[in-house]
DRENBAFI-614342 format. One line per field, with one value per residue (C-alpha): residue number from 1; residue in three letters; x, y, z. Coordinates in steps of 0.05 Angstrom, whole numbers. Layout:
num	NUM_...
residuo	ala_...
X	X_...
Y	Y_...
Z	Z_...
//
This chain:
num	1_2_3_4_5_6_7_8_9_10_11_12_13_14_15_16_17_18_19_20_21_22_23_24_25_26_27_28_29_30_31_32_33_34_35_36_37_38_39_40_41_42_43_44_45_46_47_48_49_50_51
residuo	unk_unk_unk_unk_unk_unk_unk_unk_unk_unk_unk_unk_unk_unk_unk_unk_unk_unk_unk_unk_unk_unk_unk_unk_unk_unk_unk_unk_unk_unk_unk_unk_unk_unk_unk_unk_unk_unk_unk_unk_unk_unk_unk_unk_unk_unk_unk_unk_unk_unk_unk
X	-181_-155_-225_-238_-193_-201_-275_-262_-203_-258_-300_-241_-238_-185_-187_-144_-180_-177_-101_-86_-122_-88_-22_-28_-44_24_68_25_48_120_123_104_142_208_211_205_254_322_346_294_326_390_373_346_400_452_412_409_480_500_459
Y	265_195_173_186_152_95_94_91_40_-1_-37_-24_-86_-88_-130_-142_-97_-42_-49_-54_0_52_7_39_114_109_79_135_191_166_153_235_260_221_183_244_282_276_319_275_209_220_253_180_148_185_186_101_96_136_93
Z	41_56_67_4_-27_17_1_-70_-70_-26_-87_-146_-188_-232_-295_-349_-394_-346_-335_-402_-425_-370_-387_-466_-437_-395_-459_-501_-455_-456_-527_-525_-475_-466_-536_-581_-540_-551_-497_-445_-480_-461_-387_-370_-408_-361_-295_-313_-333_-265_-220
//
């Protein structure tokens, strides 16, 4: 499996479009699941505060 992966990691490029397009879809899925939670907000809030 790690060939794989290391096969496909072997000709990534990474541009700035590319990063800031998978950059929104992580924001986007925290907006959804940690942002519109209350409950979730203040789990990170105390697991911050306590570290």
């Amino acid at each position: 499996m790690i060939e794989f992966e290391a096969d496909r990691m072997h000709g990534l490029i990474l541009t700035d479009d590319v990063i800031a397009s998978e950059h929104d879809v992580v924001l986007e899925g925290r907006r959804q699941r940690i942002d519109g939670n209350p409950q979730a907000l203040l789990g990170k809030k105390s697991i911050a505060a306590l570290y």
